[in-house]
C-alpha positions as CSV (number, residue, x, y, z in Angstrom):
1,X,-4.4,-11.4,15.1
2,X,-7.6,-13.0,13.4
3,X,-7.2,-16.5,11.8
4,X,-9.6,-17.3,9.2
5,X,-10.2,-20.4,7.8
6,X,-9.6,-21.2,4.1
7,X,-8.2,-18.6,1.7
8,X,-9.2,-14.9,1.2
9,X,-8.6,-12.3,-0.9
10,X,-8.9,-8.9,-0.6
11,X,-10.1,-5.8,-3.1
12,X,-8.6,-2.7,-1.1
13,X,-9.1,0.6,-3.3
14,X,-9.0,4.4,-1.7
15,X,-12.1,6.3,-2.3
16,X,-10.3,9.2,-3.4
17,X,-11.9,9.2,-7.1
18,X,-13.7,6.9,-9.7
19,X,-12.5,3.4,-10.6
20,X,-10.9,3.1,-13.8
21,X,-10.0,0.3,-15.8
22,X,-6.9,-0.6,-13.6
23,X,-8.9,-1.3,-11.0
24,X,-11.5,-3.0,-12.6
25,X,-8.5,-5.9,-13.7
26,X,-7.5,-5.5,-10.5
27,X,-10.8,-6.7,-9.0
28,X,-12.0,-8.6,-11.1
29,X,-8.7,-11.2,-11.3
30,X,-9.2,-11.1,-7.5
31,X,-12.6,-12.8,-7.3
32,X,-11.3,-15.2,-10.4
33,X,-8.4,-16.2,-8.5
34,X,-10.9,-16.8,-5.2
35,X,-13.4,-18.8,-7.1
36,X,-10.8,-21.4,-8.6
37,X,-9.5,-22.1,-5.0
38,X,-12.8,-21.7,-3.1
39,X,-11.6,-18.7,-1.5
40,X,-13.6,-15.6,-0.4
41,X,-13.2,-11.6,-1.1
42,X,-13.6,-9.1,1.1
43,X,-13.5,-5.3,0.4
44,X,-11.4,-2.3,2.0
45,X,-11.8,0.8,1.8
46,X,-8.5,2.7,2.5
47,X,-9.2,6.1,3.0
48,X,-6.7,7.2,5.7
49,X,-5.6,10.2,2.9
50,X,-8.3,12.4,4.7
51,X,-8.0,15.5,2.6
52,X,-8.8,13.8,-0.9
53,X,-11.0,11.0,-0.3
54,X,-14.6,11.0,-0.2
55,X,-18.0,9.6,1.0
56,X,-19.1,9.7,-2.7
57,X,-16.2,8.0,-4.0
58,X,-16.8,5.3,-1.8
59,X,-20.6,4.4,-2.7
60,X,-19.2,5.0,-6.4
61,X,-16.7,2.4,-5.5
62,X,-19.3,-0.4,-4.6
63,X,-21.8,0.7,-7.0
64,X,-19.0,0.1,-9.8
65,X,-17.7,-3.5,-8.1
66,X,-21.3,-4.1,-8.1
67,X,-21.7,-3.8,-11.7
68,X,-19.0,-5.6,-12.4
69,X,-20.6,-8.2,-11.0
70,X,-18.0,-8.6,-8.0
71,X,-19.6,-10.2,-4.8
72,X,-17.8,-9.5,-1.5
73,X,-18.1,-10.1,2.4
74,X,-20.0,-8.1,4.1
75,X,-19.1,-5.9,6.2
76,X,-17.0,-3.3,4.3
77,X,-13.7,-2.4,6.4
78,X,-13.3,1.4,6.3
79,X,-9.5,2.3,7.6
80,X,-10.6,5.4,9.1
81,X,-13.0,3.7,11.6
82,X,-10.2,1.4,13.0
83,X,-7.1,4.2,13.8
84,X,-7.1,2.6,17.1
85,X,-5.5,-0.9,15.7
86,X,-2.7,1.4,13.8
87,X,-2.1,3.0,16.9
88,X,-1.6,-0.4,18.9
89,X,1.2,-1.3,15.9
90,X,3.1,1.8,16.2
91,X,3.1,1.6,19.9
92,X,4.7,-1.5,19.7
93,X,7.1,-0.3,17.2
94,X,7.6,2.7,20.2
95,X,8.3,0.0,22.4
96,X,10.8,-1.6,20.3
97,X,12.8,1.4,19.8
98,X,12.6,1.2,16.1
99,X,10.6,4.6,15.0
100,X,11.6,8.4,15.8
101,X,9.7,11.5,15.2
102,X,10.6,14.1,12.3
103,X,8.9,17.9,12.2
104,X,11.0,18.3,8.7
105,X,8.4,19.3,5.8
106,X,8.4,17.8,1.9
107,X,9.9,21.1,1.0
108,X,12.4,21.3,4.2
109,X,13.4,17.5,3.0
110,X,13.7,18.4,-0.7
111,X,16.0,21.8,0.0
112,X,18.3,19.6,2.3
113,X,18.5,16.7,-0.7
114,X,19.6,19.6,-3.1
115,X,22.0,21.2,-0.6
116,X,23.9,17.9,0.0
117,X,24.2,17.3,-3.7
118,X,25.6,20.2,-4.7
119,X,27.7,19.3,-1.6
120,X,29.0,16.3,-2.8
121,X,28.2,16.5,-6.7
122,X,26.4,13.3,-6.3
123,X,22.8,12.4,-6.7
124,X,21.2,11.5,-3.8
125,X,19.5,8.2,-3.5
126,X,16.1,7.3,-4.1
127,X,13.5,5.1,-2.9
128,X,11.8,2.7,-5.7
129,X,9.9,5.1,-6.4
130,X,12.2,7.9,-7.1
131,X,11.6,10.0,-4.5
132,X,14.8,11.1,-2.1
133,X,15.9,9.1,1.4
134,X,15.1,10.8,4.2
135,X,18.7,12.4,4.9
136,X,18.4,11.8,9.0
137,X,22.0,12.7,9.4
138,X,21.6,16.2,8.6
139,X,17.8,16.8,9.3
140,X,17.7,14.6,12.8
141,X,14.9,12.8,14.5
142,X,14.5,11.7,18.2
143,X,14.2,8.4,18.8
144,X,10.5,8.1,20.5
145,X,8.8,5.7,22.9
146,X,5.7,6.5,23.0
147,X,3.1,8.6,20.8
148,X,4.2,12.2,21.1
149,X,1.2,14.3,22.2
150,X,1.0,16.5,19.4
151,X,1.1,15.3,16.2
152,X,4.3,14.9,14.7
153,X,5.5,12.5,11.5
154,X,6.8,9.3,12.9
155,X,9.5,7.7,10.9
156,X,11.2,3.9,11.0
157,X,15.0,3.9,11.6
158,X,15.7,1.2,9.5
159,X,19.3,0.9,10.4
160,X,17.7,-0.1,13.9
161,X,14.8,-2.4,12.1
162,X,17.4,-4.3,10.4
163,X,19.8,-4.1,13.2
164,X,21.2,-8.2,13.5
165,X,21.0,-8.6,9.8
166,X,17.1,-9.5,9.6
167,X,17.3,-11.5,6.0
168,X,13.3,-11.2,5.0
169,X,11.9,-13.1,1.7
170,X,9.0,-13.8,0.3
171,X,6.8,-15.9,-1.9
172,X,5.3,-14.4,-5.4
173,X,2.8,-16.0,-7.0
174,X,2.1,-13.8,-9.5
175,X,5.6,-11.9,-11.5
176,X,7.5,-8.8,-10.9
177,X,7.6,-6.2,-13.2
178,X,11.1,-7.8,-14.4
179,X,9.2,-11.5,-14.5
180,X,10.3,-12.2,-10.5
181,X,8.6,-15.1,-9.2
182,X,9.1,-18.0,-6.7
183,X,10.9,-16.5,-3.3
184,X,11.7,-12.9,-3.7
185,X,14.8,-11.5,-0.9
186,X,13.0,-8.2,0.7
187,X,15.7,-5.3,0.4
188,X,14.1,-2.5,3.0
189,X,16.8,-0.9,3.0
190,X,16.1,0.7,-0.6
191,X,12.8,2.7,0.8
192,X,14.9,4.4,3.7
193,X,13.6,5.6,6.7
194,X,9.7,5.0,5.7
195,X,6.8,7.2,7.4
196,X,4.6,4.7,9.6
197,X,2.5,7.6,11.4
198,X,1.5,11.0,9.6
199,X,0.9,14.1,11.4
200,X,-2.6,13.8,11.0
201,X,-3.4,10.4,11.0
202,X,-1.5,7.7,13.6
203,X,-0.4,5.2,10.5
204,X,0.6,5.4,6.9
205,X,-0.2,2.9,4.0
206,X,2.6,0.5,4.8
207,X,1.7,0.3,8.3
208,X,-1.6,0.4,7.7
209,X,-2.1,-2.4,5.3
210,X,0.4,-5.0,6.8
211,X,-2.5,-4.4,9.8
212,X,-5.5,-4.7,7.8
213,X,-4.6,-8.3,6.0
214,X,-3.6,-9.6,9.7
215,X,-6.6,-8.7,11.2
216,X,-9.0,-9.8,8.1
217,X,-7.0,-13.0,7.9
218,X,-6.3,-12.1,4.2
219,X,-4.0,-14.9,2.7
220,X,-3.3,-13.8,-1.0
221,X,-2.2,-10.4,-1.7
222,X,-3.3,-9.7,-5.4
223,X,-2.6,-6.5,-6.7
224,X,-0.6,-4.5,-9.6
225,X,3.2,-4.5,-9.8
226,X,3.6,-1.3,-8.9
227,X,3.4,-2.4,-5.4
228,X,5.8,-5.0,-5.5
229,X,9.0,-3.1,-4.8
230,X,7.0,-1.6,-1.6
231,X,6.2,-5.6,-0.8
232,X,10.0,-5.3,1.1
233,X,9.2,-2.7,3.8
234,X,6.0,-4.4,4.4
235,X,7.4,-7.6,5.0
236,X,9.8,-5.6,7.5
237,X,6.7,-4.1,9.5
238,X,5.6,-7.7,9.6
239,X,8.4,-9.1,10.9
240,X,8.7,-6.3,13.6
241,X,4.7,-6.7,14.4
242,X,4.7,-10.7,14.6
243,X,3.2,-10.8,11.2
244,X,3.2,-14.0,9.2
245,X,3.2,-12.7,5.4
246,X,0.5,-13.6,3.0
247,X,1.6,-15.4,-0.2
248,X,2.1,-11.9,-2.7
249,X,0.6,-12.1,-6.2
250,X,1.3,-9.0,-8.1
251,X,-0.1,-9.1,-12.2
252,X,0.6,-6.5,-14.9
253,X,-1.0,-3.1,-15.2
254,X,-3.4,-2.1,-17.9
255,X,-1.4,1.5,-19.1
256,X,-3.4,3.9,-21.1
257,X,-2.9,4.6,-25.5
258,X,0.8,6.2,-24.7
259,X,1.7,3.3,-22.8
260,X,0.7,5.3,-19.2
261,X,0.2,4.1,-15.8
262,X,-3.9,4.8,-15.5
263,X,-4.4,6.3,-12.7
264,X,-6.6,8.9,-11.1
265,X,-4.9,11.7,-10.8
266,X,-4.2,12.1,-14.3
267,X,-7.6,11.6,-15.2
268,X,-7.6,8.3,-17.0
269,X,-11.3,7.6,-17.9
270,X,-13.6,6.4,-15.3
271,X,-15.7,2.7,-15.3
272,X,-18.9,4.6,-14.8
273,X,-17.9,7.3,-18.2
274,X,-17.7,4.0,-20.1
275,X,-20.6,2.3,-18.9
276,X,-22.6,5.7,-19.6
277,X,-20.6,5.7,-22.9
278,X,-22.9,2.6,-23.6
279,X,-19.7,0.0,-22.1
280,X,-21.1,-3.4,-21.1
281,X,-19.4,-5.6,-18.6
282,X,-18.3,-7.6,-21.2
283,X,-16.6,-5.2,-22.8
284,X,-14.4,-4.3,-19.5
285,X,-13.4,-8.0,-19.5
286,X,-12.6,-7.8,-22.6
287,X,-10.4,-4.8,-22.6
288,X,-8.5,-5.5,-19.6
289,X,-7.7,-8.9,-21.2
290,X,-10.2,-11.4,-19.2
């Protein structure tokens, strides 16, 4: 893995639509953060989600950042031009014996979650982020050792990743949604068996991203505390990969007039329709508290 000297930060949106004012924060409290410990940022573009992101999203993307008056390291890393450093994790996650490969759909996945609770008459658990465990006992999935030749999902047995009681932690500089700071215990074992490789792509976001911040030398982590629940399977990838973590600093969301998550797919407005609104960059600091 890459070692860089002094600290860096790291701006890593998906060019899968226009920046609102989520990311702006988000981007803008990384290059604050960088400045007052003489750090540098660098920008990624994470566009492994092939079907919805886009080349014009991503020039909208830097032309936004640029406007903001962000200044990063050139050059830009683009996921999709570096599949083969995904591939060499997941092989050694092949190696290890710690992934297996899964055909079973969203919709084959969801009719099996709502067969074995009206089985049991019990809900079946969820991940952090509500969606349903991936019920291996009933659906299956053969242990692999190497890539399969066609594509095929590729899962991570975490009963076999935490086999020998691995007891992961780590440090949060910023707060959890619930005000966690200070050393923070991992609990993997809450997201289930996690996708690392996608049928048509040879990684997924976790897998991914505890790659990308080795490899760029990326020592702070800021970003939104919606990811800070998904910081405990990441620091099991890392552990499993060699990976010394980053120090994690994850800071509040702006949320929309009904108290909303902004995001993208529910439209929330973009930077550039309140720039053409007449928006200055002041008044983006301003409103995302800055």
């Amino acid at each position: 893995m890459q070692t860089v000297a002094g600290p860096v930060f790291r701006f890593a949106p998906s060019p899968n639509g226009f920046l609102h004012l989520g990311h702006a924060y988000s981007a803008l409290l990384n290059q604050e953060l960088a400045r007052e410990v003489g750090g540098r940022l660098i920008l990624r573009l994470e566009d492994l989600d092939t079907s919805r992101c886009r080349a014009t999203f991503a020039r909208a993307i830097e032309e936004d950042l640029t406007w903001l008056g962000l200044v990063w390291e050139a050059p830009v890393r683009v996921q999709s031009e570096h599949l083969h450093d995904y591939g060499r994790a997941l092989d050694r996650l092949l190696a290890a014996g710690l992934v297996y490969g899964s055909s079973a759909s969203r919709g084959e996945i969801a009719a099996e979650v709502r067969r074995l609770e009206a089985e049991t008459g019990t809900a079946w658990r969820r991940d952090p982020d509500g969606a349903p465990l991936f019920p291996r006992s009933s659906l299956g999935g053969k242990t692999l050792r190497q890539r399969p030749a066609a594509g095929l999902p590729i899962r991570l047995d975490m009963a076999a990743a935490l086999n020998g009681g691995v007891a992961l932690s780590w440090q949060e500089a910023g707060s959890g949604p619930e005000g966690q700071r200070g050393e923070i215990w991992a609990d993997p074992a809450a997201w289930g068996d996690i996708v690392v490789a996608r049928k048509e792509v040879a990684a997924s976001y976790h897998l991914a991203v505890v790659v990308d911040d080795a490899l760029q030398g990326v020592t702070t982590v800021v970003r939104g505390q919606d990811l800070f629940q998904a910081t405990a399977v990441q620091r099991l990838l890392q552990h499993h990969l060699g990976i010394a973590p980053p120090l994690y600093h994850h800071h509040p969301l702006i949320r929309g007039g009904a108290r909303e998550k902004l995001s993208k797919s529910l439209a929330s407005k973009s930077l550039r329709a309140l720039r053409a609104e007449g928006a200055t960059v002041l008044d983006i600091r301003r409103a995302v508290g800055l």
